[in-house]
Backbone as numpy.savetxt, mean C-alpha at the origin, in Angstrom:
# Nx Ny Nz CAx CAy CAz Cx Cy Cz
-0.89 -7.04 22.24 0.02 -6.51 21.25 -0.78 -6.14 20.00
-0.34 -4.76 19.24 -0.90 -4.67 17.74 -0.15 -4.96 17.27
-0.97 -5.21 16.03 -0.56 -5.99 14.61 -1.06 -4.95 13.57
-0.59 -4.89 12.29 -1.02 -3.87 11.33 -1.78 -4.99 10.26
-3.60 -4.39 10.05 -4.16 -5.02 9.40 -4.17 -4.82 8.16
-4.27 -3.30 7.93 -4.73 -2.42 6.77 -3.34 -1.48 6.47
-3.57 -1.05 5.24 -2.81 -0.18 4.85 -3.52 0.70 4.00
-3.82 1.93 4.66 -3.92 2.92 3.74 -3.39 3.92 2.98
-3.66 3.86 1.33 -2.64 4.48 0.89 -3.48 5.56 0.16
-2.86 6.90 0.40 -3.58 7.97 -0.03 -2.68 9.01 -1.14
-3.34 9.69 -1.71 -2.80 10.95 -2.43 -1.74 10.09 -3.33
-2.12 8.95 -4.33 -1.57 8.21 -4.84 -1.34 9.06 -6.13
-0.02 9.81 -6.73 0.27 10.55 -7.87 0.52 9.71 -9.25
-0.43 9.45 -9.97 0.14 8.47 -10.90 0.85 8.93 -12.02
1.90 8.45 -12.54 2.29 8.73 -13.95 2.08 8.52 -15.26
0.85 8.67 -15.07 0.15 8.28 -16.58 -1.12 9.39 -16.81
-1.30 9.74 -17.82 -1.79 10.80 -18.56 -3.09 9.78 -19.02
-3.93 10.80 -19.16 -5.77 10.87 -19.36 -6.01 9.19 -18.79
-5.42 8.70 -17.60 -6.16 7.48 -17.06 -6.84 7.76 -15.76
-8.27 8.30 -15.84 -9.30 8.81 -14.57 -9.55 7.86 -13.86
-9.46 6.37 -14.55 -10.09 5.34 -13.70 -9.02 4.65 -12.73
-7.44 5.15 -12.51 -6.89 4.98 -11.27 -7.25 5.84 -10.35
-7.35 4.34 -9.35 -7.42 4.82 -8.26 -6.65 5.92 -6.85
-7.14 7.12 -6.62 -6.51 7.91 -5.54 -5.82 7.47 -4.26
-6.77 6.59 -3.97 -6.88 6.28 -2.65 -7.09 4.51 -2.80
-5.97 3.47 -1.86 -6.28 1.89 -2.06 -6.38 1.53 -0.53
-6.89 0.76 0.19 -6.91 0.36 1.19 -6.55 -1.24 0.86
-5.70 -1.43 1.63 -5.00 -3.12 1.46 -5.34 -3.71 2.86
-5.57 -4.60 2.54 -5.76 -5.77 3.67 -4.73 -6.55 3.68
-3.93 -6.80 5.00 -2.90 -7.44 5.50 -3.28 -9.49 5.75
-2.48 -10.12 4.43 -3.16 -11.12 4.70 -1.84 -11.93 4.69
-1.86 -13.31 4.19 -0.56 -13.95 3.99 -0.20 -13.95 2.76
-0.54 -13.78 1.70 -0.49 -13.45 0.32 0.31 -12.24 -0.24
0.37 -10.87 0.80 0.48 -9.47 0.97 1.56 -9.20 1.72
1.48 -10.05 3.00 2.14 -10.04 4.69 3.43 -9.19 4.41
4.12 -10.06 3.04 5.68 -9.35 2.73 6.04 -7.98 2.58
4.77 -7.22 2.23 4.78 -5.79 2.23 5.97 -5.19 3.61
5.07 -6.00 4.93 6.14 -5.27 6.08 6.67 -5.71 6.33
7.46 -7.17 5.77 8.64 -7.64 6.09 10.15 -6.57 6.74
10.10 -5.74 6.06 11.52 -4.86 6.79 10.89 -3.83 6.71
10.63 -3.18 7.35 10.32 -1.28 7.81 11.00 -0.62 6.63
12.26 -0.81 6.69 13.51 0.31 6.37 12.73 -0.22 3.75
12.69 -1.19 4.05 12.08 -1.30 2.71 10.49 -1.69 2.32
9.99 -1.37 3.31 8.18 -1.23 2.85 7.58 -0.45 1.93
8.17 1.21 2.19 7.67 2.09 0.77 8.26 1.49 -0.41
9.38 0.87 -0.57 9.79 0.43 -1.67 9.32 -0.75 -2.23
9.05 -1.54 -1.42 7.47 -3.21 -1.60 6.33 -2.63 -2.05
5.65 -1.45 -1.49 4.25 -0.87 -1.69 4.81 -0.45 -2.96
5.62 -0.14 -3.07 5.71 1.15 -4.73 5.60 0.09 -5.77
5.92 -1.21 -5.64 6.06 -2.08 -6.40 5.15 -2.82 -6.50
4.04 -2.79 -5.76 3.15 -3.84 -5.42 1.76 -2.59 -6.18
1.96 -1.54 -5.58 1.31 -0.72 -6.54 1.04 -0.51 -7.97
2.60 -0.37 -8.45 2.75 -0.71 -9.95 2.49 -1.91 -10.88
2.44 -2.78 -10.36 2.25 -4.43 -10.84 0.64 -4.55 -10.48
0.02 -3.99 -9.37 -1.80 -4.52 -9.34 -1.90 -3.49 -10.62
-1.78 -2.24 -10.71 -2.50 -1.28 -11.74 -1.73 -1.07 -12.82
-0.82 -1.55 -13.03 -0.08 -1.48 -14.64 0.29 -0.38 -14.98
0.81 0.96 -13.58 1.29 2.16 -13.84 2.17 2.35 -13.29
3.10 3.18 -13.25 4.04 3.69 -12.27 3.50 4.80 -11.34
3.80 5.51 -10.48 3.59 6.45 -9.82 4.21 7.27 -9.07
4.11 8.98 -8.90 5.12 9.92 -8.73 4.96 9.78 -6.69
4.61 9.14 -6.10 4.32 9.16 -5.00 3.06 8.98 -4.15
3.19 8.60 -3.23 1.96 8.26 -2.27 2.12 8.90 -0.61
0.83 8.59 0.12 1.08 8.79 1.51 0.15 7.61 1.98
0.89 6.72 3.14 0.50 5.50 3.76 0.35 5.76 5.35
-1.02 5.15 5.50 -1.51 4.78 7.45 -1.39 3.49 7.47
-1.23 3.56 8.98 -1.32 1.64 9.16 -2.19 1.89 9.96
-3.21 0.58 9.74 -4.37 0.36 10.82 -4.16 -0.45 11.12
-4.45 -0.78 12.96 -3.87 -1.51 13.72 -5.06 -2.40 14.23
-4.68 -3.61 14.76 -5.72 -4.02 15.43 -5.35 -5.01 16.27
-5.83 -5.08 18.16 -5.28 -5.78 18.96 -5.43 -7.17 18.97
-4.19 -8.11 18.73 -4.23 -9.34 18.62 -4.60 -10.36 19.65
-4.86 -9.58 20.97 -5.77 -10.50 22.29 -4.17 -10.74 23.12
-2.94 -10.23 23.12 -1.65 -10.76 22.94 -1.33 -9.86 24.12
């Protein structure tokens, strides 16, 4: 069985003016600290949007997310 390790999040639009040093692009690691991100499918973009805004202290006009998978031996 896969499991989703990573999350990549790309083409991250931020809403904040002359700040160069956010980041475009975040790659997250799926740990137990994080895990809650995919607690429900139907509200994950809405966990990431939030989890986004609270690590970098911005809001943002949108993103695009991959999941990387990896086989659990299962």
């Amino acid at each position: 069985m896969k499991k989703i390790v990573k999350l990549l999040v790309t083409d991250i639009i931020w809403d904040a003016k002359a700040h160069a040093d956010l980041p475009g692009r975040v790659v997250i690691d799926i740990n137990d600290s994080n895990a809650h991100l995919l607690d429900d499918i139907d509200d994950a973009a809405d966990a990431l949007s939030d989890w986004l805004s609270d690590e970098y202290g911005y809001c943002h006009k949108g993103f695009c997310v991959q999941c990387v998978y990896e086989d659990d031996g299962e």
